[in-house]
Legacy VTK file of the C-alpha trace (Angstrom):
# vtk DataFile Version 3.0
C-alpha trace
ASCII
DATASET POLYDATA
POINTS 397 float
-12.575 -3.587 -13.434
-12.059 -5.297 -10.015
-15.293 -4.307 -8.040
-14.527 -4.393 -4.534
-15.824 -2.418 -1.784
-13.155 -2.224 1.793
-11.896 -5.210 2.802
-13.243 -5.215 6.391
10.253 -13.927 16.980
12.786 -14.524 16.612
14.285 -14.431 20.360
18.137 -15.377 19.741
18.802 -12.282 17.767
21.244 -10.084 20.413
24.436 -11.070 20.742
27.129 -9.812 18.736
28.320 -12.415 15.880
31.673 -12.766 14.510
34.552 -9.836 13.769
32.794 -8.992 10.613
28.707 -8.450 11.261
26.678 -7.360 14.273
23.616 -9.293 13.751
22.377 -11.922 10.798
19.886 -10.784 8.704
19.788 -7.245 7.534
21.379 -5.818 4.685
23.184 -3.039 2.660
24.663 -0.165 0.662
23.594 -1.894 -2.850
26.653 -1.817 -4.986
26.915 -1.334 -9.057
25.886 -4.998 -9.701
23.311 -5.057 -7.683
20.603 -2.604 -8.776
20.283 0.671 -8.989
20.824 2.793 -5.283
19.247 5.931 -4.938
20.531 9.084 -3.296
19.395 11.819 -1.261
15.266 10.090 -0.519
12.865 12.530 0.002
12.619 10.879 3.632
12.089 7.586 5.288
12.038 4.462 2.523
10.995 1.108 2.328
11.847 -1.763 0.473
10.381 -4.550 1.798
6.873 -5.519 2.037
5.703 -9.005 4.191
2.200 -10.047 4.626
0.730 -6.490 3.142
2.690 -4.362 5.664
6.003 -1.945 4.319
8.279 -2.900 6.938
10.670 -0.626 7.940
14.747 -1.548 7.903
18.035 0.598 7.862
18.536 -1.597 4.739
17.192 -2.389 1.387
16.555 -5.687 -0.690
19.274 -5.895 -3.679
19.335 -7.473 -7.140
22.836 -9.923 -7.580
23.256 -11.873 -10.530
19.062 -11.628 -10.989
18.474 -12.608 -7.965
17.038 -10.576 -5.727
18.198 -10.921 -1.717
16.565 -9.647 1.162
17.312 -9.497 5.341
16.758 -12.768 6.620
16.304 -11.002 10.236
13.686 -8.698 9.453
11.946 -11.935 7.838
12.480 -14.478 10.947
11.253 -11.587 13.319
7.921 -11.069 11.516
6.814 -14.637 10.883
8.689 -16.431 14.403
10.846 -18.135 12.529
14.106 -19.125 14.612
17.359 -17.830 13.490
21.015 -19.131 15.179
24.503 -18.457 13.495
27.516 -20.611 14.454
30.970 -18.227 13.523
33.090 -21.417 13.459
30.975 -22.959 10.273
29.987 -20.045 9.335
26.538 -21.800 9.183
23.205 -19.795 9.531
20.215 -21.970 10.692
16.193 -21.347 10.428
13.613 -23.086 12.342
10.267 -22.579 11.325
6.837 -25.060 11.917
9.118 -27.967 11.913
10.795 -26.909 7.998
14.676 -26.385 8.984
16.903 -24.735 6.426
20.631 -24.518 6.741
22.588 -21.789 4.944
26.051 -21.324 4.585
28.090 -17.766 4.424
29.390 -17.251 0.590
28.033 -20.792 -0.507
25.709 -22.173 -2.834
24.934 -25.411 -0.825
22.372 -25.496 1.298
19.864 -27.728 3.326
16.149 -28.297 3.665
15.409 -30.885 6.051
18.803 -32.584 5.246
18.227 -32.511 2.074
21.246 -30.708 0.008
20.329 -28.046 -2.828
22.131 -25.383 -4.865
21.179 -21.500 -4.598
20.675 -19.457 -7.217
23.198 -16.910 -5.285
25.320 -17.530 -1.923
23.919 -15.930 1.313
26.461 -12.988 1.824
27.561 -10.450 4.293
27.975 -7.058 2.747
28.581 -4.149 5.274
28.063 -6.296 8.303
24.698 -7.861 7.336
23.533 -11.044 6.028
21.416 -11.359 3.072
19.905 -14.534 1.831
17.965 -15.232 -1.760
14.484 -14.645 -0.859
13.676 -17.293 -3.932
15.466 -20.286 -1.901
13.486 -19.053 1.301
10.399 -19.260 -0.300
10.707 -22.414 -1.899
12.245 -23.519 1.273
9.204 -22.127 4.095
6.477 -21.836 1.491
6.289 -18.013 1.018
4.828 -16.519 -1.885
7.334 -14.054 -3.350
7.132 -10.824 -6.282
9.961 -8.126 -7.100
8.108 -4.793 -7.891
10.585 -3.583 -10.200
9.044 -0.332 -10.995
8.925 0.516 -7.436
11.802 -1.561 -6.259
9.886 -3.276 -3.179
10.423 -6.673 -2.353
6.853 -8.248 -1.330
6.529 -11.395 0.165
3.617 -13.269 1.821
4.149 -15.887 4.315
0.547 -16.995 4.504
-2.835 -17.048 2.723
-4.711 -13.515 1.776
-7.938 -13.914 3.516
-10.276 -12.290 0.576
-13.160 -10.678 2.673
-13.907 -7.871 -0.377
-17.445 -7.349 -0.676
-17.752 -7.600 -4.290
-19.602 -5.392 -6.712
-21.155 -7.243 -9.498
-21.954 -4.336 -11.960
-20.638 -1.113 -11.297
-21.321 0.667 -15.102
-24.789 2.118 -13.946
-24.047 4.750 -10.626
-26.968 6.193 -8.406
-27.192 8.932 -6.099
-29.647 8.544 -3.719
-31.658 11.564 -3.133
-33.872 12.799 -0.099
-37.192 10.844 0.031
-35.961 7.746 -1.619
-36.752 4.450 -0.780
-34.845 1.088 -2.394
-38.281 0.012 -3.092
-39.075 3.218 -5.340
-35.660 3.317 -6.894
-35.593 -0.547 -8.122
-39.336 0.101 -9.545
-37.921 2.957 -11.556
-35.086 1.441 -12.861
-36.488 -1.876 -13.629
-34.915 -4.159 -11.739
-35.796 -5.419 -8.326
-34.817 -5.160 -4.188
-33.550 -8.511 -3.896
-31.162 -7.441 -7.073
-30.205 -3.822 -6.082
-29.037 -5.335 -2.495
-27.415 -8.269 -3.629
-25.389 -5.745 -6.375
-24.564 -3.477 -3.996
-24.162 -6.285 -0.640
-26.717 -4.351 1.439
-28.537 -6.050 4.748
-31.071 -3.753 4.985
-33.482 -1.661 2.942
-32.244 1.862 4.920
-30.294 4.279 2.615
-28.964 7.442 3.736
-29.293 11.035 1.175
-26.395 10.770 -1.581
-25.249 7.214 -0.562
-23.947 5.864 -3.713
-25.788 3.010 -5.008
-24.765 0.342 -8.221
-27.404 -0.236 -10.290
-27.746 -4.014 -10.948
-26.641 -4.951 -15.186
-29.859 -4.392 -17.204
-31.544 -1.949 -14.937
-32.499 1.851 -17.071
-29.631 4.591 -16.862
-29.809 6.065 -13.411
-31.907 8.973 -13.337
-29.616 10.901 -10.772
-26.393 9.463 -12.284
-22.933 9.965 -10.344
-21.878 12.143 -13.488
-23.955 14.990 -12.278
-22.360 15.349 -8.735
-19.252 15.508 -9.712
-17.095 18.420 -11.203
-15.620 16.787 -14.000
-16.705 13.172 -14.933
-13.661 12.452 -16.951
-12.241 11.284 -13.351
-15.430 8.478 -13.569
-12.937 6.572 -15.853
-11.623 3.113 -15.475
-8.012 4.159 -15.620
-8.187 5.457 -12.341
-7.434 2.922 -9.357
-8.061 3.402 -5.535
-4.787 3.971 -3.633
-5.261 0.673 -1.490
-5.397 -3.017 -3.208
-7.482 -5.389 -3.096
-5.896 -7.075 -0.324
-5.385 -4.124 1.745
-7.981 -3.736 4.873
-9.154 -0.119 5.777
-12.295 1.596 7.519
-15.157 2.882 6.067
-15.106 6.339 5.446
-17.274 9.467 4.700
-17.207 12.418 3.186
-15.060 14.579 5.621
-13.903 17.161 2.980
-14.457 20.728 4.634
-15.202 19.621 7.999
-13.061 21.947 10.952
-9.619 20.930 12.062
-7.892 22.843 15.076
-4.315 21.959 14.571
-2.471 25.063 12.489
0.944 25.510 12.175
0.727 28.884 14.588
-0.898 27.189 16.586
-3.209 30.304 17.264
-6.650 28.779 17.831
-7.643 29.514 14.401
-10.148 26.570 12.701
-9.237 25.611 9.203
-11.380 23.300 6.544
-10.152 19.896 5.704
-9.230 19.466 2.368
-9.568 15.888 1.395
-10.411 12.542 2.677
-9.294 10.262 5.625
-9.313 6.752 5.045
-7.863 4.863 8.682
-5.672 2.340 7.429
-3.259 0.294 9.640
0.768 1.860 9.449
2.137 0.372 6.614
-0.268 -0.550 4.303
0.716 -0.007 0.827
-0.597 3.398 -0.818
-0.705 3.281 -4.927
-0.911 6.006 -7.409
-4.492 6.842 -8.855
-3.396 8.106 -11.621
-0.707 7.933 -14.571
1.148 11.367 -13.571
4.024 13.306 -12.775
5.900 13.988 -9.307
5.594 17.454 -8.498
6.330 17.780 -4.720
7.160 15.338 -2.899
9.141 15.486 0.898
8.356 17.284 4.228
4.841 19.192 4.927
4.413 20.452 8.238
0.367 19.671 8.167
0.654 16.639 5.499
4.122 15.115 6.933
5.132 13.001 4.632
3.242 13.571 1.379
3.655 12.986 -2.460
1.878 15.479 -5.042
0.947 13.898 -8.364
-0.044 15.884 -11.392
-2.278 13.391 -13.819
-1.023 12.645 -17.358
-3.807 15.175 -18.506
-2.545 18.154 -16.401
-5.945 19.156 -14.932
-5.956 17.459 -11.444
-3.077 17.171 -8.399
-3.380 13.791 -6.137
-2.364 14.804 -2.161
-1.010 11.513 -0.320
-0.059 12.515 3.150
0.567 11.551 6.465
3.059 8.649 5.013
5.137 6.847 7.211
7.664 6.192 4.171
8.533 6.232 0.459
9.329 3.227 -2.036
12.750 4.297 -3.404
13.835 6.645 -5.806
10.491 9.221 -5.750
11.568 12.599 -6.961
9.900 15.525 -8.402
10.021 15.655 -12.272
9.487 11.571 -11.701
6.646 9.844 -13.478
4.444 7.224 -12.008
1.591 4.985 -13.223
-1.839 4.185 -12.455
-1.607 1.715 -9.452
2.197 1.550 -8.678
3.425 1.484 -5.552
4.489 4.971 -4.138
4.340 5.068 -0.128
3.141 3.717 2.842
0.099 4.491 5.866
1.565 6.045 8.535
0.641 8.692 11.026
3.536 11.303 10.178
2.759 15.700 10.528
1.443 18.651 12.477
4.845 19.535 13.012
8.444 19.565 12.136
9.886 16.944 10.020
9.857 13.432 11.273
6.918 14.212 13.991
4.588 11.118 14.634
1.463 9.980 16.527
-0.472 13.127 17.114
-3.054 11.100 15.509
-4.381 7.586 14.385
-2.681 6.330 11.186
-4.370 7.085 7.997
-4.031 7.890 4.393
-5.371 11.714 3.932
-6.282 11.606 0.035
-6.426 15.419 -1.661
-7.835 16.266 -5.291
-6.937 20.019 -6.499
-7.501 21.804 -9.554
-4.368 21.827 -11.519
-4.907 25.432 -12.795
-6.094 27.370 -9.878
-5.112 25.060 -6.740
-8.700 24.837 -6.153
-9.028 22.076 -3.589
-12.000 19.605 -4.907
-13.907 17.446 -2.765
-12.879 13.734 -4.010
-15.334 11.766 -2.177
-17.512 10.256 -5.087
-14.700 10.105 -7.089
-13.167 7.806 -4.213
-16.341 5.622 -4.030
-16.385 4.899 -7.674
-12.689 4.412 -8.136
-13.076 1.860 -4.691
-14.445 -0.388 -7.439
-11.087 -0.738 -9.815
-8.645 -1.530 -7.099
-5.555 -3.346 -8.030
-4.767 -7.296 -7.753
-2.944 -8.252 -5.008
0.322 -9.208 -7.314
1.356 -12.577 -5.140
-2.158 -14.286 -4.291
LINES 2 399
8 0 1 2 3 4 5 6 7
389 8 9 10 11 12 13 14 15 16 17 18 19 20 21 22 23 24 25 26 27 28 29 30 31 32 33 34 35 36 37 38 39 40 41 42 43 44 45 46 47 48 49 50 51 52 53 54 55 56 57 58 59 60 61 62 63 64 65 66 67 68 69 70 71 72 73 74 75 76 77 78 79 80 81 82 83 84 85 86 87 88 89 90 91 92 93 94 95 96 97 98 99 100 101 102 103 104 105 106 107 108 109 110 111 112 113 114 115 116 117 118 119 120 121 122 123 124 125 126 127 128 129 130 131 132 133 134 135 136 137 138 139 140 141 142 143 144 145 146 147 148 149 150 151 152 153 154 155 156 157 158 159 160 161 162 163 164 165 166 167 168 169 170 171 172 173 174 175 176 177 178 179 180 181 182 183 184 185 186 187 188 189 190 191 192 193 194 195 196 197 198 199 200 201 202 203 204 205 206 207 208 209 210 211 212 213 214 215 216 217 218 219 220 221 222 223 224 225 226 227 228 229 230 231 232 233 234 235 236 237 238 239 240 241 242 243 244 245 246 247 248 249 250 251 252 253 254 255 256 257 258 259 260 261 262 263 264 265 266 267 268 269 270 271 272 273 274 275 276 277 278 279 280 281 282 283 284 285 286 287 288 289 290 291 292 293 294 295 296 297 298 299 300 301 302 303 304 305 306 307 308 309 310 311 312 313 314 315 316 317 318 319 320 321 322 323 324 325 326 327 328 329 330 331 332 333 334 335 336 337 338 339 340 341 342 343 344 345 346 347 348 349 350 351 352 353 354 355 356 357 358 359 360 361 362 363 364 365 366 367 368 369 370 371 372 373 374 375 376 377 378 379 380 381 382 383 384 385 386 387 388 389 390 391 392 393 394 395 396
């Protein structure tokens, strides 16, 4: 298990180049031998991921020859690197903290500094946008680079993951704190100490709060209100199951809001409904990952959930709610199956309305559990908390 708790431009890019392309940098329909290209999305998608963000483009990355290549725009614009073209050489130039790479249209040569190298594949223009091998770019400014396959998401990081994760040491033994307790009582009974319980669990002070979840530190006696017994069905206390955000991802705190009053309905008739799930603020675009090994069974438009993605788990008892997404990785379809931490969607701030409506509210991931037999909703708060503690590597630190 990872045991982590929350992790608390270009400016010469308008003028019209050339008789074939618009602008450099953004790319394409992806033809046969370049991948496979998906039809009729659910809604918005995104391919491209820089710096933990999805970043939105009317294009995708592509696979040629096993290379993958990505939009050198959308690239330049979110790291202020410099882009120029010159239509008589054909000649595409990037200026970034003094590196400066030289690419030419439907050629292998290139240069870094002066220095000539060969591509793996030729910078190309396919429906009037340029696309350049992300692998060269990388090598060239220093970016860290991975190809998602499953999801088909091009990430790339273009400087160093600041790891601020508050780390739990043991995470085997859960506690429930219950009204009256004291940290000082609840090390004494478990045999183990204050110092030991705070440093496992990174609290500054000695106050706890009724059903906080506390991690026993390793060799402490089984909890005697254990986690199991506040939950509905501890089979979901299970290792297997990851927390939709990764390690590197940064998010806010967040408490128990299941069943707490929201006014917005769709009638818009004053009525009060309960909440059923989680909010976890999140910045737009940070990536959202499956819990669980499942199957797609909904996934699209919902006028209170916007863009949302139902999941049923490999076992068939429990449905995973992602809403309020900004956008899709490629390809998600109902009757699809997914795994435990792939890539499915991204943060965003979409519902409370007809499809495509935005920004009636901050950006966040709503997270719903329901009862696969009876669409009982279930509140996933603990479950949350516990799976917060198996959250999935950041694939290029």
């Amino acid at each position: 298990m990872n045991r982590c708790l929350h992790k608390n431009s270009i400016r010469l890019w308008t003028k019209v180049l050339g008789a074939f392309f618009i602008c450099l940098g953004l790319g394409i329909t992806v033809p046969d031998t370049a991948g496979p290209a998906f039809a009729a999305e659910p809604g918005p998608v995104i391919s491209l991921v820089i710096d933990g963000k999805g970043i939105s483009t009317d294009v995708q990355p592509i696979r040629q020859n096993g290379r993958m290549l990505v939009p050198i725009r959308v690239i330049a614009e979110k790291t202020g690197a410099n882009v120029t073209y010159e239509a008589d050489t054909r000649q595409v130039t990037v200026t970034e903290k003094g590196k400066r790479v030289v690419l030419l249209l439907d050629s292998r040569t290139a240069y870094v500094d002066g220095k000539r190298v060969t591509l793996d594949a030729p910078p190309m223009v396919v429906n009037k946008r340029t696309v350049v091998p992300i692998r060269f770019v990388s090598e060239a400014m220093g970016y860290q680079v991975y190809w998602d396959n499953k999801s088909q998401v091009a990430m790339i990081q273009t400087k160093p993951v600041e790891d601020t994760a508050a780390v739990i040491g043991y995470a085997k033994n859960p506690y429930v704190v219950q009204a009256g307790d004291t940290i000082i009582e609840i090390a004494n009974s478990h045999d183990t100490s204050v110092e030991e319980v705070k440093k496992n669990n990174y609290l500054s002070t000695d106050f706890l709060t009724i059903k906080q979840l506390l991690f026993l530190p390793e060799g402490s006696s089984k909890a005697a209100h254990p986690l199991s017994k506040e939950v509905g069905d501890s089979r979901l206390l299970d290792e297997k199951y990851y927390f939709p955000f990764s390690e590197a991802s940064w998010y806010e705190p967040y408490g128990d809001s299941f069943g707490s009053d929201r006014e917005w309905t769709e009638s818009n008739n004053g009525s009060v409904r309960n909440h059923e799930g989680i909010d976890i603020m999140a910045p737009k675009g940070t990536p959202v990952y499956s819990v669980s090994n499942g199957t797609i069974n909904r996934v699209g438009w919902n006028t209170y959930g916007g863009w949302r993605v139902n999941i049923t788990d490999e076992d068939g008892r429990f449905r995973m709610y992602y809403a309020h997404l900004s956008a899709y990785v490629p390809g998600l379809k109902v009757g699809g199956t997914v795994r435990a931490g792939q890539l499915i969607g991204f943060v965003g701030d979409t519902g409370y309305g007809g499809p495509g409506i935005a920004g009636m509210f901050d950006s966040h991931l709503h997270f719903g559990l329901y009862q696969n037999s009876n669409g009982k909703a279930v509140d996933p708060y603990y479950y949350l908390r516990y799976w917060e503690q198996n959250k999935l590597e950041d694939s290029i630190s």
